[in-house]
FIMARDO-990866 format. One record per residue (C-alpha): residue number from 1; residue in three letters; x, y, z. Coordinates in Angstrom, 1 decimal. Example, Ala and Ser with C-alpha at 12.3 -4.5 7.8 and 13.67 -1.06 7.14 Angstrom:
BEGIN
nr 1	rest ALA	x 12.3	y -4.5	z 7.8 $
nr 2	rest SER	x 13.7	y -1.1	z 7.1 $
This chain:
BEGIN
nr 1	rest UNK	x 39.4	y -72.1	z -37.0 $
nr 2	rest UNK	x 40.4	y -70.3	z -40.1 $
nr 3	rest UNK	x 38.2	y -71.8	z -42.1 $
nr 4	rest UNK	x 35.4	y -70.9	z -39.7 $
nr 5	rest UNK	x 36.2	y -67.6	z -40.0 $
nr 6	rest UNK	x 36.4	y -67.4	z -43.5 $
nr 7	rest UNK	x 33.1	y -68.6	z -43.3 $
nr 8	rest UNK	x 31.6	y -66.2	z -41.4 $
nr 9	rest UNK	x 33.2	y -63.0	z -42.7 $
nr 10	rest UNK	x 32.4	y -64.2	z -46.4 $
nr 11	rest UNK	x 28.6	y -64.1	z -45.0 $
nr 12	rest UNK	x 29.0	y -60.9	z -43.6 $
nr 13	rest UNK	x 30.1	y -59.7	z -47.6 $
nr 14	rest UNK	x 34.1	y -59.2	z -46.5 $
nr 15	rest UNK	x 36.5	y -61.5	z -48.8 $
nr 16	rest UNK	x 39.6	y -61.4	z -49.3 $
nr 17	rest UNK	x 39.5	y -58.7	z -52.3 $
nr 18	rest UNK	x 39.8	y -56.1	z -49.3 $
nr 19	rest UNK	x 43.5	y -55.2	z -48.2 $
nr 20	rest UNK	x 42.5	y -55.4	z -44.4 $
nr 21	rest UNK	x 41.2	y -58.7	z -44.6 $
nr 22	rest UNK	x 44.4	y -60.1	z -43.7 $
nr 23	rest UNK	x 45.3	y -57.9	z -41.0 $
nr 24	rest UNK	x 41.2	y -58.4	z -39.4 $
nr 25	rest UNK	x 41.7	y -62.5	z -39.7 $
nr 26	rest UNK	x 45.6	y -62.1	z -38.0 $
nr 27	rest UNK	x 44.1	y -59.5	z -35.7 $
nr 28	rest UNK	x 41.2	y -62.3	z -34.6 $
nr 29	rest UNK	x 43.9	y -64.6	z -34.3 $
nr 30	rest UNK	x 46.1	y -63.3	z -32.3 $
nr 31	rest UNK	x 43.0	y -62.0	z -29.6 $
nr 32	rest UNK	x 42.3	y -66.0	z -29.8 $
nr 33	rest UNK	x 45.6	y -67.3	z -28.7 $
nr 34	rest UNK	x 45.9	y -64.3	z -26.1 $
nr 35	rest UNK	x 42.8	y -62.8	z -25.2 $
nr 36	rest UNK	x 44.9	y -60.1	z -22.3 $
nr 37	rest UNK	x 46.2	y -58.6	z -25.9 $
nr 38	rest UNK	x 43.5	y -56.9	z -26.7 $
nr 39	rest UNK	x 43.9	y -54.5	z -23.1 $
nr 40	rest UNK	x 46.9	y -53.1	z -25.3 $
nr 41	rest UNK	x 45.4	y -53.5	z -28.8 $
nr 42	rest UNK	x 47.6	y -51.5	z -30.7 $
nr 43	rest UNK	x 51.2	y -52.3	z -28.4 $
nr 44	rest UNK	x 50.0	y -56.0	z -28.7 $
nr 45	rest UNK	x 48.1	y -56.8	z -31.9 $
nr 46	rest UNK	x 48.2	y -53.8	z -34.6 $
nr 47	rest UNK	x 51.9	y -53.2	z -34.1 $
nr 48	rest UNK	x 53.2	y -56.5	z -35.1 $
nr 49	rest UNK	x 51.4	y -56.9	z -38.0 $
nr 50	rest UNK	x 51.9	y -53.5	z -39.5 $
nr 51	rest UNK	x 55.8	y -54.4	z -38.9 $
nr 52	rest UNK	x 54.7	y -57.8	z -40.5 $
nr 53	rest UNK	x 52.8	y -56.4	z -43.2 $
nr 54	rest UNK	x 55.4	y -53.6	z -43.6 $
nr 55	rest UNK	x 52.1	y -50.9	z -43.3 $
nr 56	rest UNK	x 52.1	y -48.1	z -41.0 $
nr 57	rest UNK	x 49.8	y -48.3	z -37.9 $
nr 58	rest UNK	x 47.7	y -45.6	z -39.5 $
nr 59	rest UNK	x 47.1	y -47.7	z -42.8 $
nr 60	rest UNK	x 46.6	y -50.9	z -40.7 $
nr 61	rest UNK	x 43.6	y -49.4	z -38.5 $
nr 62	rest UNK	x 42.0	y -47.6	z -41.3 $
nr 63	rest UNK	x 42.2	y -51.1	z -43.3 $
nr 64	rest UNK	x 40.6	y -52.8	z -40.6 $
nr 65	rest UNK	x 37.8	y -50.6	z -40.3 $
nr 66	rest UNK	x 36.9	y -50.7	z -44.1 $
nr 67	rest UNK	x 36.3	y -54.2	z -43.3 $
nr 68	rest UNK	x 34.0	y -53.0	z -40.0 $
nr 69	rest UNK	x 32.1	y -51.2	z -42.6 $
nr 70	rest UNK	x 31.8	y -53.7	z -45.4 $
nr 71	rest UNK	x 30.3	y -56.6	z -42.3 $
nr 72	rest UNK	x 28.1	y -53.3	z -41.5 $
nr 73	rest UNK	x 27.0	y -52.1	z -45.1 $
nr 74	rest UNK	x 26.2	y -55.8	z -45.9 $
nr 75	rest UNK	x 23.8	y -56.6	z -42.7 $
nr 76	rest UNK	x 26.8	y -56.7	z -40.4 $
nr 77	rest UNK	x 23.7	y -55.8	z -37.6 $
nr 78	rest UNK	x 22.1	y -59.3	z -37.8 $
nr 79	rest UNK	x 25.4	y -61.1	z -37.8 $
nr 80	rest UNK	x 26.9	y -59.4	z -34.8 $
nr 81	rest UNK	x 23.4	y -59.8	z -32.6 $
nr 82	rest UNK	x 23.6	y -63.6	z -34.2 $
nr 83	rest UNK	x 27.4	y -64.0	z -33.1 $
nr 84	rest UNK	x 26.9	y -62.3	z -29.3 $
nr 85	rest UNK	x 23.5	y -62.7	z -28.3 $
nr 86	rest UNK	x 23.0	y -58.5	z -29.3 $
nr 87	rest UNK	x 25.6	y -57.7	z -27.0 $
nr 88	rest UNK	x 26.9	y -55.1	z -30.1 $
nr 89	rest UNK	x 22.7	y -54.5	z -31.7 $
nr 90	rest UNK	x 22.9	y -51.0	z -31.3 $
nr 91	rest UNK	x 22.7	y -48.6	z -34.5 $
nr 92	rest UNK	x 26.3	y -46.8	z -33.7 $
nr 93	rest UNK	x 29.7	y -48.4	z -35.3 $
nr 94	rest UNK	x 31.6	y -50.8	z -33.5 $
nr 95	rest UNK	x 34.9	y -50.0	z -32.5 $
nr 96	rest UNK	x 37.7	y -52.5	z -35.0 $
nr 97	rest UNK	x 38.9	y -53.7	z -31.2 $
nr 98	rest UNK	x 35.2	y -54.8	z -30.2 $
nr 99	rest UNK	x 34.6	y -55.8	z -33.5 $
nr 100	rest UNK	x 37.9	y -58.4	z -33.2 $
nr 101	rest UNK	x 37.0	y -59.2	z -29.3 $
nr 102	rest UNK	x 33.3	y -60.4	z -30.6 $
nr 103	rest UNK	x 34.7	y -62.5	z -33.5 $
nr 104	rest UNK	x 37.4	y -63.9	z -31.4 $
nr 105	rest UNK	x 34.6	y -65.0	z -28.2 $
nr 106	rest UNK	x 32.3	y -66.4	z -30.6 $
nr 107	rest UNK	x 35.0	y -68.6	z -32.0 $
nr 108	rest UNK	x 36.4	y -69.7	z -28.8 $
nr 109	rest UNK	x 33.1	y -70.9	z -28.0 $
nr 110	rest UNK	x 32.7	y -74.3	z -27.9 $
């Protein structure tokens, strides 16, 4: 799995040069092996890993949405109508939580 979504954020331009990448791949992660987490996002996903990470919950979110924007400055569009069937193909931001739900479904998928 990991390596999958290595894959797939390095085609939507995010590496691992970004400080959120981390926190977006645990954050996918976790919504796989628990997919009722992400009802409570920041209870159940952000808070452990900013006390893993040692980051506040403040720097965690605003890490995770520099990497919403880097998939969306980089084409990020295509990729999420590609990975959802254009559930998320309007012009407007994802939230970072639907952003981590999508990632997550596609790679639960069979």
């Amino acid at each position: 799995m990991k390596k999958t979504l290595d894959s797939l954020l390095h085609l939507a331009g995010a590496n691992k040069c970004y400080v959120g990448y981390p926190f977006f791949t645990e954050a996918i992660s976790m919504a796989l092996e628990d997919p009722s987490r992400l009802t409570g996002i920041q209870k159940n996903i952000y808070l452990p890993i900013a006390k893993k990470y040692n980051v506040s919950m403040f720097q965690l979110e605003k890490d995770i949405r520099t990497i919403r924007d880097v998939i969306i400055r980089n084409g990020g569009y295509e990729l999420l109508a590609e990975l959802n069937g254009c559930q998320l193909c309007r012009k407007t931001q994802p939230y970072p939580k639907e952003l981590i739900a999508l990632f997550a479904d596609y790679l639960r998928k069979p």
